[in-house]
C-alpha positions, 0 to 999 in steps of 0.5 A: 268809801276808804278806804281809809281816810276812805278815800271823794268829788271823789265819786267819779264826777266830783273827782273829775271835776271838783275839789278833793278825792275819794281817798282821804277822807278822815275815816280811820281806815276802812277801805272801800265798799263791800258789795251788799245786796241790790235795791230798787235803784239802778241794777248792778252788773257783776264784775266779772270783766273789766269795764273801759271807763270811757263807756257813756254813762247813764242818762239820768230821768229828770225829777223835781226836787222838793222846796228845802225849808226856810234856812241859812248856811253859815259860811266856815261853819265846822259841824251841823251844830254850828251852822243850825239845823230847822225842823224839816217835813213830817215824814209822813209826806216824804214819798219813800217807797218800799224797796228803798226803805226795805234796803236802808232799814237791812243797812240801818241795822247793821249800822246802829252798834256804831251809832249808839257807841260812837260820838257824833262829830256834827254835835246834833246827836248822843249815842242814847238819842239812837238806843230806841230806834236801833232797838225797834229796828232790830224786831221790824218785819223788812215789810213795815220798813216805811211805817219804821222811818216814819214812827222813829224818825223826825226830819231836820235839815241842816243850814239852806238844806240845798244838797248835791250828789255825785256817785262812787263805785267799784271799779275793775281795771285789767293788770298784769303782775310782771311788768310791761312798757306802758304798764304802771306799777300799783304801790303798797305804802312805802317804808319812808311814808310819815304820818305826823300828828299835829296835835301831839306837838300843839294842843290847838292843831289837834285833828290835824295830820300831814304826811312826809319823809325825813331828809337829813334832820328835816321833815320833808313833803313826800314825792308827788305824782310826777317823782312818783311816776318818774321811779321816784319810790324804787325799793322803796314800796312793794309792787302789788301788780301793773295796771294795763292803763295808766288812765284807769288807775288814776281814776281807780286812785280816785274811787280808792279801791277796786279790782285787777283783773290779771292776764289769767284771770286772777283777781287782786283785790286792792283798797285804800291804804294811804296817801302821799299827804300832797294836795288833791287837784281835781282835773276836770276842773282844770280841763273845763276851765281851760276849754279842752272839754266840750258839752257833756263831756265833763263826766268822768267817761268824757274825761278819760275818753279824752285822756285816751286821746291826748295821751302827753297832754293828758299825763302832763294833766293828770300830774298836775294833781300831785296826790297819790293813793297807795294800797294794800291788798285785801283778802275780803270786800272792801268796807266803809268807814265804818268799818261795815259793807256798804250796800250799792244804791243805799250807802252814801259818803257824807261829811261827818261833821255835819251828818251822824255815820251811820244816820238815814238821809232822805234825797229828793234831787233832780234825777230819779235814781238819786232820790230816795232813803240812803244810810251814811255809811261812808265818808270821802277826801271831797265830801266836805260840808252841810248836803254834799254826799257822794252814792255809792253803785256798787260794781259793774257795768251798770254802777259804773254807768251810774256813778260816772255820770252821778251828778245831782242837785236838789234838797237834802232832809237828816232822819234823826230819833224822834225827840233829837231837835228838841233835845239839840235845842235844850243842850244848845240853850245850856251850853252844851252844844258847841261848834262841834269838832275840829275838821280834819285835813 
């Protein structure tokens, strides 16, 4: 979700403890999830008041997750076509129940336009492989929502199939639009900002971008966090307004979008825009490895809690990650990546190398609310490889209790149109399947 790049784990815990952030994805630029109607899952609150992202976060129910099929991860493998796909489970034996169903197939629909005209990076799909099950999704009653997945669909799971989730959401912070001492400014993109596309000088570099500023003749890397914090972008990027907590906007930087609650009950809506182009540095990873977080405290509530209360350690932790999110102010709910509302408990961000956008996902996972039916709807800056997905909760109290704590481990199966293994096998075999497109930095 993103937007844009849409901004990964970025979901709360991965951003907190692992590589990578929400916020730079290699969506074109949609930003972060519009709201769609709730599911089965775990209820979402409305956001009508701003949430402390310290507030414990949801205690998961333990599930067991069904065995992966016998398969093997390629290692630097760039798409699922180059690591190899097995055929999965009949999905007549995969426990989908109804509202769930229902909920993905609303979600589905919304998606096929873009399944059938985009081209699928992960190699395993053509836009005509969805043309039938689209059509079908269309006339399907939202009651026969299971009996659809099961007559269209065919499971494959791509390399050892061994998946983990982490979760994402909307989240609202209180700000003000005049600033204060202690306050932080929330910048637009700046006007010195520049995008370099690599493959327009070097045919090999194709897909690859970085981001900078012109010194002199030189093109330099673009102020880092610290710079940045330290009044670095003065006149040189708007102000869209203040956040009350400097803690909470990293952490809004890192879902990549969300809402500002002002002082007179004024809410801005802020999405992705871009990124700085300096590297992402998770800091929980940092902060596990250095002792400071005890047992259960790696959620993204353990880590601000204890940026709350180291607050010059903290700032000093924070700055190590030197990637900073820009926005821009949004006149609607933000979108996925592809350019559609995304749905809480239904949408996920995956790896578009390895999953089709717009694709169903079934999980099955070590903790109940993360098992089900999902739409790959989104992508995200650490949602990188075979099986990693990042769930997207919606906004509110209850998204944030979830997603906060969203961590799973399990298996992961790809629902494709009936007939795509078998077609996937023949253009492999004549060649027309190759290692799938250069991934994107």
């Amino acid at each position: 979700m993103r937007g844009a790049l849409a901004v990964a784990s970025a979901m709360a815990v991965a951003a907190c403890v692992g590589p990578g952030e929400r916020p730079i994805p290699p969506r074109s630029s949609a930003s972060r999830p519009a709201v769609a109607p709730p599911t089965s899952r775990p209820p979402r609150a409305s956001a009508s008041t701003s949430y402390p992202l310290d507030r414990p976060a949801r205690q998961p129910v333990a599930s067991t997750p069904l065995p992966p099929m016998p398969g093997i991860a390629v290692p630097g493998a760039v798409s699922a076509s180059a690591n190899g796909i097995v055929r999965g489970p009949a999905i007549s034996t995969l426990p989908l129940e109804r509202d769930q169903a229902t909920a993905a197939l609303a979600a589905f629909r919304l998606s096929c336009p873009s399944l059938v005209r985009r081209t699928d990076s992960s190699g395993l799909t053509l836009g005509a492989d969805w043309q039938a099950a689209c059509t079908a999704a269309s006339t399907t009653a939202d009651r026969d929502a299971v009996a659809f997945f099961q007559r269209w669909f065919e499971a494959v799971q791509v390399g050892d199939g061994r998946a983990f989730a982490t979760g994402y959401f909307i989240p609202e912070i209180a700000g003000s639009r005049e600033p204060r001492l202690g306050y932080a400014p929330i910048y637009a993109r700046p006007t010195d900002l520049i995008d370099v596309d690599l493959g327009s000088f070097v045919d090999t570099l194709a897909g690859k971008k970085i981001r900078g500023r012109v010194e002199g003749s030189r093109l330099v890397p673009y102020y880092d966090r610290t710079a940045i914090e330290q009044g670095a972008l003065e006149g040189r990027a708007r102000v869209l307004g203040y956040a009350v907590d400097p803690v909470e906007l990293f952490f809004l930087q890192v879902q990549g979008s969300g809402l500002v609650r002002m002082r007179d009950g004024a809410v801005l809506r802020i999405g992705y825009e871009t990124q700085n182009g300096r590297e992402y540095t998770g800091i929980g990873a940092l902060m596990k490895s250095r002792g400071l977080l005890g047992p259960g405290q790696s959620s993204m509530q353990g880590i601000v809690a204890w940026l709350h209360a180291h607050p010059e350690e903290g700032r000093a932790i924070m700055r190590e990650n030197k990637s900073y999110v820009f926005f821009r102010e949004l006149d609607g709910p933000p979108l996925g990546a592809l350019g559609l509302p995304v749905t809480g408990g239904v949408t996920v961000a995956a790896d578009p190398r390895f999953v089709p956008l717009g694709a169903p996902i079934f999980l099955s996972m070590d903790r109940t609310d993360a098992n089900g039916v999902w739409i790959a709807q989104d992508t995200g800056g650490a949602i990188k490889g075979a099986n990693r997905v990042d769930t997207f909760w919606g906004a509110g109290e209850a998204a944030r209790a979830t997603a906060g704590g969203m961590s799973a481990r399990g298996t992961a199966f790809l629902l494709l149109p009936v007939g795509s293994y078998d077609r996937w096998v023949a253009r492999r075999a004549a060649g027309g399947v190759g290692g799938g497109t250069t991934p994107r930095r």
